[in-house]
N, C-alpha and C positions, 0 to 999 in steps of 0.2 A: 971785713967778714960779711956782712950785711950787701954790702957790692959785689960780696961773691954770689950769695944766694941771688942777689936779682939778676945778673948776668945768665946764670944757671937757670932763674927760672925763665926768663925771658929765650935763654937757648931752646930752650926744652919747651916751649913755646912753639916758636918758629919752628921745631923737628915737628909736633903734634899738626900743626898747621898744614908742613908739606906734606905727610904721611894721611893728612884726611883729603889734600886734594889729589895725590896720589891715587888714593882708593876711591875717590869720584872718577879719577877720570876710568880704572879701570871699569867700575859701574857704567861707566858711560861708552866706555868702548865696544860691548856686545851693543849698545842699542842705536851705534853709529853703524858697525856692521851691521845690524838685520836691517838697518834704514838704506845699506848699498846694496842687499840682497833683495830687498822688493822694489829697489828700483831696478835692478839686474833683469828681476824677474817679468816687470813690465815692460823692460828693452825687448828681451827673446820673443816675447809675444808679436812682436812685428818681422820675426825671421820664415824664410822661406816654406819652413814644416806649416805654419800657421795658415797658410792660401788655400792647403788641402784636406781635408779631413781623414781622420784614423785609416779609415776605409782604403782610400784613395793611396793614402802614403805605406801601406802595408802592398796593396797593387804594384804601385813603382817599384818599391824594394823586390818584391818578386821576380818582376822584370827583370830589375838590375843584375838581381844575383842570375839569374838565366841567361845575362849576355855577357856577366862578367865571366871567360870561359876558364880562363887563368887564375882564376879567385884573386885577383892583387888588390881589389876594391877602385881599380880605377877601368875603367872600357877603354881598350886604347883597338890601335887598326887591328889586331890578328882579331880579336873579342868581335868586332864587328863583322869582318869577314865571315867568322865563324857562325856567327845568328843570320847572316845573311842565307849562308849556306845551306842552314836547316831551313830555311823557308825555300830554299830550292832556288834561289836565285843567285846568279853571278853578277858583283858589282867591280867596278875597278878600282885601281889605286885612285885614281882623280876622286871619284864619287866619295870612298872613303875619307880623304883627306878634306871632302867640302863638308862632310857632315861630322867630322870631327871640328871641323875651324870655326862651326858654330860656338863651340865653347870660349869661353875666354883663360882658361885653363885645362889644371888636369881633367878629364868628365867621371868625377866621381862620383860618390851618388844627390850630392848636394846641388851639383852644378847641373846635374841629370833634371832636377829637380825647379832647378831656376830656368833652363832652357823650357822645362813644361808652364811652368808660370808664364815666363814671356811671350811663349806661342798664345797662352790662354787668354794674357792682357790683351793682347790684338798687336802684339809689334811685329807680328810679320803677316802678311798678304793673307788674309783667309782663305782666298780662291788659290794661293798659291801653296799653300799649306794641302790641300782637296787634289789639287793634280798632283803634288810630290807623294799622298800616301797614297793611292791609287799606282803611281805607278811604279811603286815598291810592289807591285804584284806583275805589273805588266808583262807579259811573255810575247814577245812580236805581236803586239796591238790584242792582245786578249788578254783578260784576266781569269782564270781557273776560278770558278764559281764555289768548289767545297773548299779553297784554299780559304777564299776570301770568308769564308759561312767561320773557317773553324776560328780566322783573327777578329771576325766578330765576335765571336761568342767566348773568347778565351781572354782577349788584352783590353785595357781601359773599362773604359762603361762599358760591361760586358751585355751584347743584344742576347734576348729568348729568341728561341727557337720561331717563335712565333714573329717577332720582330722582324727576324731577317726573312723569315717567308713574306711578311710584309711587302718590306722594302724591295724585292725580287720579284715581286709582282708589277712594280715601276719603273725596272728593267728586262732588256732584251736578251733573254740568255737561249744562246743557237743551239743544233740537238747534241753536241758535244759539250755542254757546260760550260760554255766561256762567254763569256761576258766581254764584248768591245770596248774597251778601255776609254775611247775617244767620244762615243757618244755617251760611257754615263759620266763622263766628265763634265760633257758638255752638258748633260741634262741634269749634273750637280752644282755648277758653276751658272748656269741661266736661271734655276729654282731661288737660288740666294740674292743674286741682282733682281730680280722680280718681289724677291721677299724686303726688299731695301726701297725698292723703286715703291712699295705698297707704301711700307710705312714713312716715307718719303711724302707720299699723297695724302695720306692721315694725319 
């Protein structure tokens, strides 16, 4: 009888025992999760939205949605074609297809995103980057001067008014508004080597 009672309290023991480590561990399991949630949270801080500011990433999205013409959330060739189109330019299938390849996937609005970062880090040519937007306006070696006014003033760091009268004062625009493509290239692309070759001598 006495062998029963200690077995019984010894069982009854061992239950009290796993039933408090039990309820440690679930005590202990919110504070194992919020310990993966702020490290979660410390990961995301080094993802792509992070390179740009509110401002900036509300811009892009704008874009986005203005080229996404299909709303599917991804810019694929017709989407392009079609913002090409409202700028009034004709592009072809080649050109479409290089500026799609830039992607490493589908160009959603993430990858839209990571292409702008890696142009921004300097992984691609700056002087080449300067001739290819430029001459996204190009029309048989002229650029349309209020074309160009209204993509300044409308996309990216958007220029004032004041700005681009600035900058139109350091070019040569003939009495038709057009702007020769070839020399403000040249005289965009020789400003920046000279501005390299300075701080090269400094």
């Amino acid at each position: 009888m006495a062998d029963d009672k200690k077995v019984k309290k010894t069982k009854k023991k061992k239950e009290d025992e796993a039933a408090a480590r039990c309820r440690g561990r679930t005590a202990e399991e919110p504070k194992r999760a919020s310990t993966r949630e702020s490290k979660k949270a410390k990961r995301t801080g080094s993802n792509i939205f992070s390179m740009f500011s509110q401002r900036q990433v509300a811009e892009f999205k704008e874009a986005f949605q203005m080229m996404d013409a299909d709303k599917d959330g991804v810019i694929g060739k017709n989407d392009l074609r079609a913002t090409f189109d409202a700028l009034g330019r004709m592009v072809s299938d080649k050109e479409l297809d290089e500026l799609l390849g830039e992607a490493t996937g589908p160009l959603n609005f993430t990858m839209l995103l990571t292409l702008f970062a890696n142009r921004m880090s300097g992984s691609a040519d700056d002087d080449e980057v300067i001739i290819n937007a430029f001459k996204s306006f190009d029309e048989g070696g002229k650029i349309d001067s209020e074309k160009l006014r209204h993509a300044l003033m409308t996309w990216g760091d958007k220029f004032s008014a004041e700005e681009v009268d600035e900058a139109y004062e350091q070019m040569t625009i003939d009495g038709n508004g057009k702007i020769d493509t070839g020399k403000l290239i040249q005289m965009l692309t020789a400003s920046a080597e000279e501005e390299g070759g300075e701080e090269a001598a400094a």
